[in-house]
Every structure is written in C-alpha cells, then in structure tokens.
N, C-alpha and C positions, 0 to 999 in steps of 0.2 A: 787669329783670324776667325770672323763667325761669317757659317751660312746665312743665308735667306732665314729661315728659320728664326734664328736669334736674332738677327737683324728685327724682324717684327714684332720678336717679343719686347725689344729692351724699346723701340722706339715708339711701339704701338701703331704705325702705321700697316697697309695691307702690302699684299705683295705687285698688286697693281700700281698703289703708288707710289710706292719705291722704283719699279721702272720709269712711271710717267715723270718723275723728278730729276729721271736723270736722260730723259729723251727731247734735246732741243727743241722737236716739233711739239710738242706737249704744254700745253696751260698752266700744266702745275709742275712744269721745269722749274729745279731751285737749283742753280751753280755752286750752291756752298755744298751740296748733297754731297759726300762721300763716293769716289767711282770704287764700282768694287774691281778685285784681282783676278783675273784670269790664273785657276790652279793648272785646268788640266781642258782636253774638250770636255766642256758641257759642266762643266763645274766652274764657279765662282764663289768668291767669300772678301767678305770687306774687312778692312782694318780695321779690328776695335777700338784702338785709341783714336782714330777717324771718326767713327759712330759717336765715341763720349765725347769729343770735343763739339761734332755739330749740337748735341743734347744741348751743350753747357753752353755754347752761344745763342740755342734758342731759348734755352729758360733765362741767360742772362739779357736778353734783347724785351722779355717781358716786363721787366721790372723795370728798365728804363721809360 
C-alpha cells in the first residue's frame, strides 16, 4: 500500500491532481486513475501494483 506521499513521488504528479483525476466533476478526471483504499478515518493509501500498472499503460500508450 503507499500513501499520498509515495503516490506522488513514483508518479510525479501533485497531490491536487491526484484528487482532481479521480473526482467525476473535474476536467482532468481519468477513469483508468487508480481509487485508492479506505485504511481507517482519515487515512488512505493506494495499491501499488494499481499505481505500476497505470505507469506501464501510460508509458505503454506513448510509444504507440
């Protein structure tokens, strides 16, 4: 599981838009985005093998 945190270091994105990708109402909603897990209140962390595989479809969608 990685926090927010690691979340934005492996993807390089902020933490703003890590939320705005995963909020419907949002411009820069992406459906493929990873939701993350509910640990505890107030606490979330995403799947890492979630995180690497969106990686691996974005770098693999470039080279197409």
């Amino acid at each position: 599981m990685l926090p927010l945190k690691q979340v934005i270091h492996y993807t390089g994105l902020s933490s703003t838009t890590i939320y705005d990708m995963l909020d419907k109402k949002s411009n820069r909603y992406d459906a493929t985005f990873p939701v993350q897990v509910k640990l505890s209140k107030g606490r979330v962390a995403w799947v890492e093998s979630e995180i690497a595989e969106w990686l691996e479809c974005r770098m693999a969608a470039r080279i197409h």
